[in-house]
C-alpha positions in Angstrom: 0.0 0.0 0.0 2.6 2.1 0.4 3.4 1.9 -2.9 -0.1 4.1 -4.0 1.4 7.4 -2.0 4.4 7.1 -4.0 2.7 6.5 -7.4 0.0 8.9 -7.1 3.0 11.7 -6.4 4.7 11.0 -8.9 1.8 11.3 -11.1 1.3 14.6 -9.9 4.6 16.0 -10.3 4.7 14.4 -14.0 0.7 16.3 -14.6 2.3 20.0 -13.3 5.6 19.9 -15.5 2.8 19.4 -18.4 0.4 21.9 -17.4 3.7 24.2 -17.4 4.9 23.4 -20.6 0.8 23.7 -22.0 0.4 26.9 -20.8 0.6 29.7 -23.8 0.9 32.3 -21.3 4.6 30.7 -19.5 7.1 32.7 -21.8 5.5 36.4 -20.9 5.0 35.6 -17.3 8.7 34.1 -17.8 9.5 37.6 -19.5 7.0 39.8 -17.1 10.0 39.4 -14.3 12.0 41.4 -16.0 10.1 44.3 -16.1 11.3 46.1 -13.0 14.7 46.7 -14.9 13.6 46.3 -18.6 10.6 47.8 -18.7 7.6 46.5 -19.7 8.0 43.9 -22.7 11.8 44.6 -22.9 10.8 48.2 -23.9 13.4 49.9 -21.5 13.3 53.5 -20.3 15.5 55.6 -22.7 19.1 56.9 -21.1 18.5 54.7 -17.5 21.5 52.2 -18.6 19.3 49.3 -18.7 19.6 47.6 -22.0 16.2 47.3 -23.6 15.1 43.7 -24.3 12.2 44.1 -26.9 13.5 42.5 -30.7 16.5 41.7 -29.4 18.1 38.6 -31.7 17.2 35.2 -29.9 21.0 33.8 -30.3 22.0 37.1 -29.0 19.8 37.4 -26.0 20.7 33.7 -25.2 24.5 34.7 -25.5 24.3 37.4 -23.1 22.1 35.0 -20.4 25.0 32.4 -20.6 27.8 35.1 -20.2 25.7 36.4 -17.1 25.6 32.6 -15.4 29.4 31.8 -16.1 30.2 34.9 -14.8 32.3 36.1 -18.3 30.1 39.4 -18.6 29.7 41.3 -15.0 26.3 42.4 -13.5 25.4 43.7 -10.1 22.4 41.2 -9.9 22.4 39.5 -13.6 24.4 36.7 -12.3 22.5 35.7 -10.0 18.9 36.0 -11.5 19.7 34.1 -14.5 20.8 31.3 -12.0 17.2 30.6 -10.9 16.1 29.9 -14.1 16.2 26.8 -16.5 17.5 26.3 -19.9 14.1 25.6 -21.3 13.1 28.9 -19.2 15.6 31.2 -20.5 15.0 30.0 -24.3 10.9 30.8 -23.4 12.2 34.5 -23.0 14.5 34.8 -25.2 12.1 33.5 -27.5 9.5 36.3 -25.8 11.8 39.3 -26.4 12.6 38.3 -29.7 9.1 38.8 -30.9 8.7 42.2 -29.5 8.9 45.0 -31.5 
């Protein structure tokens, strides 16, 4: 019996990672944490010093995201924010920002 607890969890985890992936909405709330620096869609305010995200290049954005995690380009918070998220997560927004115009 114990055996069911076990099964049924597993079932559960396996049901939310594919809810996550179904949902059409996951790359802009993704992106939408980004706004407090990047403005809202990537459109950033002019002459703050925040580089603006909207139409950036996919393979560039991506780029930048792995520079920030190795620690090759320096950021005062980059670094550490693009740590929390996956692969899959950070090819959603890149992905995202691409598309804006």
């Amino acid at each position: 019996m114990k055996l069911l607890p076990t099964v049924a969890g597993l079932g559960l985890l396996a049901a939310t990672g594919f809810v996550q992936a179904a949902d059409p909405n996951l790359p802009r709330n993704l992106a939408a944490t980004c706004a407090n620096c990047h403005g809202t869609n990537g459109r950033a305010v002019p002459g703050a010093g925040i580089d603006a995200l909207n139409g950036i290049e996919k393979a560039k954005a991506l780029q930048k995201l792995a520079d920030f995690r190795s620690g090759a380009k320096p950021a005062s918070i980059m670094h550490q924010i693009v740590k929390g998220y996956t692969d899959e997560q950070l090819d959603l927004i890149a992905t995202y920002f691409a598309a804006q115009k």
